[in-house]
C-alpha positions, -999 to +999 in steps of 0.1 A: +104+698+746+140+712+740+167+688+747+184+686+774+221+678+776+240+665+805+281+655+810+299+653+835+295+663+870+310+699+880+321+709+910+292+736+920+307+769+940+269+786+944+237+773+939+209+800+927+172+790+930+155+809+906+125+788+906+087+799+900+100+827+878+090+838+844+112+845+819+135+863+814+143+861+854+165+834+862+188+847+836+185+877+852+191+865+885+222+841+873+241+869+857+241+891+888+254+864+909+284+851+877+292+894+881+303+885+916+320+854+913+353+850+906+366+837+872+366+797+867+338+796+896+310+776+887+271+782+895+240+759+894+206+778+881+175+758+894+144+771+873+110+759+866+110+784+836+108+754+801+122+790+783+156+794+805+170+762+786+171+785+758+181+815+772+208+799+794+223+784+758+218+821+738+234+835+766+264+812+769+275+816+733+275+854+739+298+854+763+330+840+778+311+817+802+310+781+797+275+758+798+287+727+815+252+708+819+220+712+815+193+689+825+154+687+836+143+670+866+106+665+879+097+700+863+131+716+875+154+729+848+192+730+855+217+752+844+258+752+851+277+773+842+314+783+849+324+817+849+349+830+822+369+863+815+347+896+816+333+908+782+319+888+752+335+858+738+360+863+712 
């Protein structure tokens, strides 16, 4: 199993249930809803998808967004993430 890092609790603007989809979905799903949030928002991924640890964490280090925590819970994985400035990181 990947691990799994939690810190401290974020304040949580939208939750997005993206659970019972396959890869490479609830990434999918997650960036459409960061595209309409504004900057410094945060949004909580729920996924049952053991592969969106990964591609939350590949995705992160791409961009300007920020991977706050990350945890797995009875066969949930969770994913927060706080929207940065548009484009890739620098």
């Amino acid at each position: 199993m990947t691990e799994i890092t939690s810190s401290s609790s974020a304040r949580v603007d939208e939750i997005l249930d993206a659970r019972d989809l396959s890869c490479p979905m609830p990434l999918l799903r997650a960036k459409q809803a960061l595209h309409k949030m504004p900057v410094g928002a945060v949004l909580q991924v729920l996924a049952t998808d053991q592969g969106s640890v990964r591609d939350f964490r590949a995705y992160v280090d791409l961009t300007a967004h920020e991977l706050l925590q990350q945890w797995q819970e009875q066969g949930v994985y969770y994913h927060v993430v706080r929207k940065g400035e548009a484009g890739p990181r620098p």
